[in-house]
N, C-alpha and C positions, 0 to 999 in steps of 0.2 A: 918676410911674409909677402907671397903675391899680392897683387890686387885683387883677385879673386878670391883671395881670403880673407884679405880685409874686409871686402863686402861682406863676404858672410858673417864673419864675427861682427863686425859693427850693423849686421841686421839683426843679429843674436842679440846682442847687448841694447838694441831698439824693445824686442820684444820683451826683453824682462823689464826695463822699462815702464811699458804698457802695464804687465802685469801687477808689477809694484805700484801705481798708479788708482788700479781698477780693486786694487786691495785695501785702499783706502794710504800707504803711503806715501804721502807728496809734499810732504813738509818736512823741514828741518831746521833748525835754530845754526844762528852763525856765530858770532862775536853779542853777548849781551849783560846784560843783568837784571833779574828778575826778582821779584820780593813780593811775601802776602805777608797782609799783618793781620793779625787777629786782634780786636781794636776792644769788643768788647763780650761778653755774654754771644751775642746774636747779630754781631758785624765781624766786616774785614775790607781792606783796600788790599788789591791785589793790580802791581807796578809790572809790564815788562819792556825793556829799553832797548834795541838791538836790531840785527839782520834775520830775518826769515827768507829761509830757502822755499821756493816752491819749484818742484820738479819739470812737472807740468808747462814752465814757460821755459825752461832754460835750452841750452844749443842741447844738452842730453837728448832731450824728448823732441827734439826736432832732427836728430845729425842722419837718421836713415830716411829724410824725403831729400837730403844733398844730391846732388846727380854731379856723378865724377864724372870725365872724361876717359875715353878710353886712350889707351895706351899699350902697345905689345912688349911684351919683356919676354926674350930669350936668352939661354947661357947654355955651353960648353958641359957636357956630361963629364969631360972628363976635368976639364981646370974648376968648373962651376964659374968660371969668367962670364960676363955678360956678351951677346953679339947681336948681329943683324939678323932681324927676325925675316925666313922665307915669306913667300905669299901667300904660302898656303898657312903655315903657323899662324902668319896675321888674320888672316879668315878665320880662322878655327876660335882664334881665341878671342874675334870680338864676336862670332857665332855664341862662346860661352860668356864672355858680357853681357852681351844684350840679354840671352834667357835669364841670367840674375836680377839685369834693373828693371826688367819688363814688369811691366804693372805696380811699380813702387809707390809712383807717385799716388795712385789710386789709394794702396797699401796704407800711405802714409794719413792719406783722407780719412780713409776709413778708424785709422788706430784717433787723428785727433777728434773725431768724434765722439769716441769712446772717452778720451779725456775729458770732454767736453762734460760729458756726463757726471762726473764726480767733481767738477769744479765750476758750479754754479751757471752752466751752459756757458761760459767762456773757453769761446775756440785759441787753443792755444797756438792754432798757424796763423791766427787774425795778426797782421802786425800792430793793430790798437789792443791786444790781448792783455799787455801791463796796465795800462792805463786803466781798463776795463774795471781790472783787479782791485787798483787804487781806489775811484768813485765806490766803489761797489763797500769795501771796508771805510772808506769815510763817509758815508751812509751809517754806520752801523755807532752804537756808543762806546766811548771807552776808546776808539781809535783816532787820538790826539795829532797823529804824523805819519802819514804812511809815503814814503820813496823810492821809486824805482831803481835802482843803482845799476842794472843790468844783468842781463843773462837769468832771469829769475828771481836774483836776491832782491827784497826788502830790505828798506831801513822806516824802524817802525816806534812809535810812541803807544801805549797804549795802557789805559789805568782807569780801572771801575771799582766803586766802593760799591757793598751791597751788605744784606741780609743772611743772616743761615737759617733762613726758609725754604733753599733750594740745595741740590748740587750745581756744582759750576764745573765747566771748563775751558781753559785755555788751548790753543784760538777754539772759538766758534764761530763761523765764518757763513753766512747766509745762502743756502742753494751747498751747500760743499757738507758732506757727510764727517759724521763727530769719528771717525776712527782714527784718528792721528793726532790726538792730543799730547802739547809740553804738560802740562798743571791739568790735574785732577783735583776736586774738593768733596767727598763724599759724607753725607752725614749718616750720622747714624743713632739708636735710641740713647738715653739716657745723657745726651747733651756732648757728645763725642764725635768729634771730625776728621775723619782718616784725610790725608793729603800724601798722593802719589804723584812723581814728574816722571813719567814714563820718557817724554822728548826731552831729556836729557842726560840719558845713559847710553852706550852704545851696547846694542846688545846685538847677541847672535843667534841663530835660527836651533842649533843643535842643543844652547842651552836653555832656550827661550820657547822655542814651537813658533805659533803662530802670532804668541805675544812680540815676539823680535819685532813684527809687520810693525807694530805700533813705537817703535822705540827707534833712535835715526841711526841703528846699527845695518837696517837693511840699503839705508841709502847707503852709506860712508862705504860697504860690500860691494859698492856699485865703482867706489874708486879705481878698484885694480882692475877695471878696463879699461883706463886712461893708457896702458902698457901696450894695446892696439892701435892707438892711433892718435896722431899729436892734437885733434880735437874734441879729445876726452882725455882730460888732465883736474886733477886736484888741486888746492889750491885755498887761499886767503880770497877774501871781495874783490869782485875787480875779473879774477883770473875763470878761467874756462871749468867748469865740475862743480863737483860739491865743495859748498864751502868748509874751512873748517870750523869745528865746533866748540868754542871756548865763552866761559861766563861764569859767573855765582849766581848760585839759588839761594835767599832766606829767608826764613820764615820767624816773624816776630810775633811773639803772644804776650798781651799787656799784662798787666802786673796781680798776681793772683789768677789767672787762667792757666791751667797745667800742663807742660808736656806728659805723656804717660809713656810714650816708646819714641824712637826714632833712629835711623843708623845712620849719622855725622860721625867720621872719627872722632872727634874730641867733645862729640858730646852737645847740651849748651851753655853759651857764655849770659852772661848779665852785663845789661845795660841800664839806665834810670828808665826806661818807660816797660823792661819784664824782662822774662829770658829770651833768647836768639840760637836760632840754628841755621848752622852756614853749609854748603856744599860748593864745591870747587868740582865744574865740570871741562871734560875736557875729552878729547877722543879717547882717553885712555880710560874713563869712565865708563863702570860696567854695570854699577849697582844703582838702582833707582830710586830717586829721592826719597826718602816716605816718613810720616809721621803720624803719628794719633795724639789729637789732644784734647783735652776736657774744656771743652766750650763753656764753662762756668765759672762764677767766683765762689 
């Protein structure tokens, strides 16, 4: 691939991006484990342990304000051997550079503003933009340990006992729009509590629609642009992309409180404080946590 098409693709791959971003997805779960319990009638403690991905700060959302270098590359029509580029070649083809990076950086201003927008007026080209993040969720209850580890990921503590006087959802993150929820808690009449983990499935757009947006199959789609260019790559903590995504999800209901549906392969098991239902997520995860269950004794 020239450099001239690297640009373009890695401005492509800038733009959807943005887009996924301004859709509301920019979260994603890394290595964790997560657990609600239904404690009684009209409680629950709800535990999550792990790395959170956010888009928004990582080299992804930043790799189209990079300014390369220019450089001429020419090669032999008939061997496709590389040579010495003429004078005129070399003109031509930083004439076609320059009109590619020309107004990028502007570009780039402009698109983290728009980020800026969905994630609590934190500029994500601020280099205090992690930090930012941190104060801003340890302000908030329920978030025990929040650390920057780099490139975007979190490592995160985070566990609030409460009431089913409400819905709830996980994260909820102050100034930052609820569209990219892990954990749903929905109530509903006659003392019954649907629970959906939508960020925890990977789902796809063609099977999913617009629901994909919310589930972290739009990021993980975002992987096989790492094939462009060595600073978009996939990866465990630590490394350059999206993290990957591995953990258990479960959900415990105290003793005499009923599951009524749920789709765990094996179902639930029993333990001395009620029943328990387990999910094992992982990139290969397609189907979304869920359960109903009778908030009553």
């Amino acid at each position: 691939m020239t450099m001239l098409a690297t640009i373009r693709v890695r401005a492509f791959a800038a733009v959807t991006i943005c887009a996924l971003m301004l859709t509301g997805c920019f979260m994603t779960p890394g290595k964790f484990t997560s657990d609600l319990a239904i404690t009684g009638a009209d409680t629950f403690t709800f535990r999550y342990e792990g790395e959170i991905f956010f888009l928004g700060l990582s080299q992804l959302a930043q790799m189209d304000a990079a300014t390369e270098s220019f450089t001429a590359y020419c090669f032999d029509e008939e061997t496709y051997e590389s040579r010495d580029c003429t004078t005129q070649e070399i003109a031509d083809q930083r004439e076609s550079w320059e009109a590619v990076v020309e107004g990028r950086a502007a570009e780039a201003k402009r698109k983290a503003s728009q980020i800026a927008s969905v994630m609590g007026g934190i500029d994500p080209s601020d280099p205090e933009a992690a930090d930012e993040l941190v104060a801003l969720l340890q302000r908030q209850k329920g978030w025990e340990r929040v650390v920057h580890k780099g490139d975007g990921l979190f490592d995160v503590s985070y566990q609030v006992t409460g009431t089913m006087g409400h819905d709830f959802l996980f994260p909820m993150i102050e100034g930052f729009p609820s569209t990219n929820p892990f954990v749903e808690i929905y109530l509903r009449k006659g003392n019954q509590v649907r629970i959906n983990a939508p960020g925890f499935a990977t789902q796809n757009a063609d099977a999913a629609g617009m629901g994909a947006m919310m589930g972290m199959g739009s990021l993980a789609g975002l992987a096989a642009l790492g094939s462009v260019d060595s600073a978009v790559e996939t990866g465990n903590a630590g490394e350059k992309g999206i993290p990957v995504v591995e953990g258990t999800f479960t959900i415990r209901v105290a003793e005499g409180i009923r599951i009524l549906a749920n789709n765990t392969d094996e179902g639930p098991t029993m333990d001395s404080g009620g029943e328990v239902l387990t999910w094992q997520v992982s990139p290969r995860s397609t189907q979304i946590p869920t359960a109903l269950i009778a908030a009553t004794r």
